[in-house]
N, C-alpha and C positions, 0 to 999 in steps of 0.2 A: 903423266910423265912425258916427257920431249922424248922426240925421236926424231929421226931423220927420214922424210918418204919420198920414197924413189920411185923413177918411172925410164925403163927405157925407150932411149927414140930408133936403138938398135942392137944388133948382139953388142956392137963393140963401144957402145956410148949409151948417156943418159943424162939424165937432171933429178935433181934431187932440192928437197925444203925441207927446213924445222920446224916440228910441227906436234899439238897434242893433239890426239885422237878426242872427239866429240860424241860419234857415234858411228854401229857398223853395223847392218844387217843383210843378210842374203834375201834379195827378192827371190821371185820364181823366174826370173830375166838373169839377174847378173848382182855383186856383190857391191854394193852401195856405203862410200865412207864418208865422214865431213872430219876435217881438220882446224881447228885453231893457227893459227902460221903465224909470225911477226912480220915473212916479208909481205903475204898476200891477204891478213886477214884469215876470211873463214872460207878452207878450201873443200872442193866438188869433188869425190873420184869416184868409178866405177869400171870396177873389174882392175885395180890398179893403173888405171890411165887414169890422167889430170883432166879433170873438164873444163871446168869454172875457178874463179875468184873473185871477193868480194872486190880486189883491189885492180888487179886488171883486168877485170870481165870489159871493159871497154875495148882493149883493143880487138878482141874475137869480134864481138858481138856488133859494134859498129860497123867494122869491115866487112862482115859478111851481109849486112842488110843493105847500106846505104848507096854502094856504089851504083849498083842495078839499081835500086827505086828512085833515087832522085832521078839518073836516064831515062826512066818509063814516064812519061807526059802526066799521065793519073793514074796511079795505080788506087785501086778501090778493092779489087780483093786478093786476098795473099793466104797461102798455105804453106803452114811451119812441116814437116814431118821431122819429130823426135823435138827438141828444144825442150824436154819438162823442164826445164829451170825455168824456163817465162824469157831469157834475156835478149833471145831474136825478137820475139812477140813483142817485147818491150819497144824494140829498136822501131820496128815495124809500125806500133802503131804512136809513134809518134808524128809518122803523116797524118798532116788531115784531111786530105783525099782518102788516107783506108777507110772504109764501110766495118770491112770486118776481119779478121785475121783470124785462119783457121786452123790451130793447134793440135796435130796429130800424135801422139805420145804412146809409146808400148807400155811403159811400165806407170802405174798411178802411183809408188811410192816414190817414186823420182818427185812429181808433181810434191807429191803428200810432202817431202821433207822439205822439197824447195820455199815453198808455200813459208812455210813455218821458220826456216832457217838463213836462207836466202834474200830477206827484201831487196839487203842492198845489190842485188841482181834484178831483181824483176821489176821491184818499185811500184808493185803494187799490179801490176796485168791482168792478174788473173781477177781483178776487181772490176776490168774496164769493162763494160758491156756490150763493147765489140768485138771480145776475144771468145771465142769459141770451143771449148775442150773437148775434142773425144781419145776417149782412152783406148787403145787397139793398133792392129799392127798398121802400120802407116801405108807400106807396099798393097794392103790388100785394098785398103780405102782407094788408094791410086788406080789400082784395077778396076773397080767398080764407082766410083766417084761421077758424076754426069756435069756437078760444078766445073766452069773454068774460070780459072783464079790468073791476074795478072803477074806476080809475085810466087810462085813456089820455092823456098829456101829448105834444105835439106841440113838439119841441123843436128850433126848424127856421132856417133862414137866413129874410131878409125875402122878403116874397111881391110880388118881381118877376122877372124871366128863368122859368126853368125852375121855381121855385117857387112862380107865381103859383096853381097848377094843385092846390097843395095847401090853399088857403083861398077854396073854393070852396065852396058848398053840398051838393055831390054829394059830396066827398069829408069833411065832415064830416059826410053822413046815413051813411057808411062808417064814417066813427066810430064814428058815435051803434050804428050795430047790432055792433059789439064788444066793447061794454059791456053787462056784467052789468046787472037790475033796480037800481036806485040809485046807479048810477055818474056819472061825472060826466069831462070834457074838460075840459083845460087850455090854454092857448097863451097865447103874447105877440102883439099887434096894432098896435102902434108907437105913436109918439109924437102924442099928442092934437093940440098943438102945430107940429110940426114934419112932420105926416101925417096931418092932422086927417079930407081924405076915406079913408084908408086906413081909420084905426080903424071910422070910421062905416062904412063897406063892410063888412069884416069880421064887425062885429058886427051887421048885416043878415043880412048870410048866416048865422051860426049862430042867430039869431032865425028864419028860415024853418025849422030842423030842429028847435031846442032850447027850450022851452016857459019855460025860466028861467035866462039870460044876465046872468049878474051879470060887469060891468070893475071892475077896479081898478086903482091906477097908482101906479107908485113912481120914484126918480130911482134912473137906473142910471149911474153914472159913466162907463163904457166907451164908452158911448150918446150922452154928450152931453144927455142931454136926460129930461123925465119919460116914463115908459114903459108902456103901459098890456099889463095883462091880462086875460084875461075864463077864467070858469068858468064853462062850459055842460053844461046837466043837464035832465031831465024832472022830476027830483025834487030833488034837493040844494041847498041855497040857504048858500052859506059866511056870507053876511049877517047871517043871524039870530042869530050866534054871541055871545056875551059874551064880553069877556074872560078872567073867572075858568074857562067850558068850557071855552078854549081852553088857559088854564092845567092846567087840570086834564085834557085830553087829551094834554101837551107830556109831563108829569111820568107819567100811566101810560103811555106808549108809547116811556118811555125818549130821549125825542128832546134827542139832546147837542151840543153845538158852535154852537149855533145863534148867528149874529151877527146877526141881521136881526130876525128874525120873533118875536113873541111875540102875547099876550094883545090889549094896547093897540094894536100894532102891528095886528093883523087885525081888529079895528074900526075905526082909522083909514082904512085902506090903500081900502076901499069908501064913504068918504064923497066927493063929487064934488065938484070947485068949480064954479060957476056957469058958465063956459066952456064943460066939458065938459057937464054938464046940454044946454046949449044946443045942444051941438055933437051931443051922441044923441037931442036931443028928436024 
């Protein structure tokens, strides 16, 4: 039977799609649905938050890989923490400078359903033999980890409940030491709009660790709303890209399928409207 599933972006707003229930179960983590949708295909949620879709998973999922890696000269190794859908990892190893991309995940029935439910997400990643899976909690890996990875992308639920803990300042200086000499952090920060002290939080915090915190922000359909992200780096700056570099990184690194992300597209994507100016001034 159709329903309508809702997700707020605040007390006093939200979004909402039509949608059959497919499947629902309670992990030992958190409460795991997939939806049938007309606008988005087959939908992701957990914990009543929107993750994924088969239909827009591009505009998340590109945005949050591509601006940083094509920036990085070669990136070769890269660590996902959370992404079980496979659709960063996806994004990710469609360089062909990655060696290997290392998929840190809590929950293995995230994986388990994605696996099964998801292609048109992952497209198959979990096949590739450079992707890596460990199941376990991501932050502790980050503590104890000896690997430095070019790429660390943080591909995680919103930072409140039990996630607040992972966009914290301490746990991004955990980052920042996992990363190789020129590497560079990725993550999503919410909606400028509709989370205006979130974003500004956030990007405080990787400002105390990260010497060059570049947002950008795109509209994510799933989301409801414009969506901001940030690349934090001691050295990498995606900003200073041209078009045509970024052209011209897309085409030697073989990067195919792309619906989102181009040249024009990664010049835009960093220019701020005066709101948000305001709002990180």
């Amino acid at each position: 039977m159709s329903e309508k599933i809702f997700e707020t972006l605040n007390p006093a707003s939200g979004v909402y799609f039509t949608g059959t229930l497919v499947e629902r179960r309670q992990t030992p983590y958190q409460l795991l649905e997939v939806y049938d949708t007309p606008e988005l295909g087959r939908m992701f949620r957990l914990d009543g938050a929107n993750m994924t879709s088969e239909r827009d998973e591009f505009f998340y999922h590109e945005n949050l890989v591509h601006p940083a890696a094509v920036a990085h000269p070669a990136p070769r190794r890269a660590l996902v923490i959370g992404g079980g859908d496979g659709g960063s990892s996806e994004e990710l190893l469609k360089h062909s400078t990655l060696e290997v991309v290392h998929m840190a995940e809590l929950d293995p029935e995230v994986i388990e359903v994605s696996k099964a439910q998801f292609t048109a997400v992952h497209r198959g990643a979990f096949d590739d033999p450079r992707l890596k899976v460990t199941v376990g909690d991501g932050l502790e890996y980050l503590r104890t980890t000896a690997v430095r990875y070019d790429m660390v992308t943080m591909d995680l639920t919103d930072p409140v409940g039990p996630s607040v803990e992972l966009y914290t300042p301490e746990t991004f200086a955990l980052a920042k030491r996992a990363m190789a000499p020129g590497g560079a952090l990725t993550l999503h920060v919410g909606s400028p709009f509709s989370h205006p002290e979130r974003v500004r939080g956030t990007l405080d915090s990787l400002r105390r660790v990260f010497s060059r915190v570049r947002p950008y922000f795109v509209h994510i359909p799933i989301y409801g709303s414009v969506w901001g992200f940030a690349c934090a780096s001691d050295s990498l700056d995606p900003r200073t890209l041209k078009p045509a570099e970024v052209e011209y990184v897309i085409a030697k690194r073989g990067l195919r399928d792309l619906q989102y992300y181009n040249g024009e597209v990664h010049q835009a994507m960093f220019a701020l409207p005066n709101y948000i100016k305001k709002l990180l001034a």
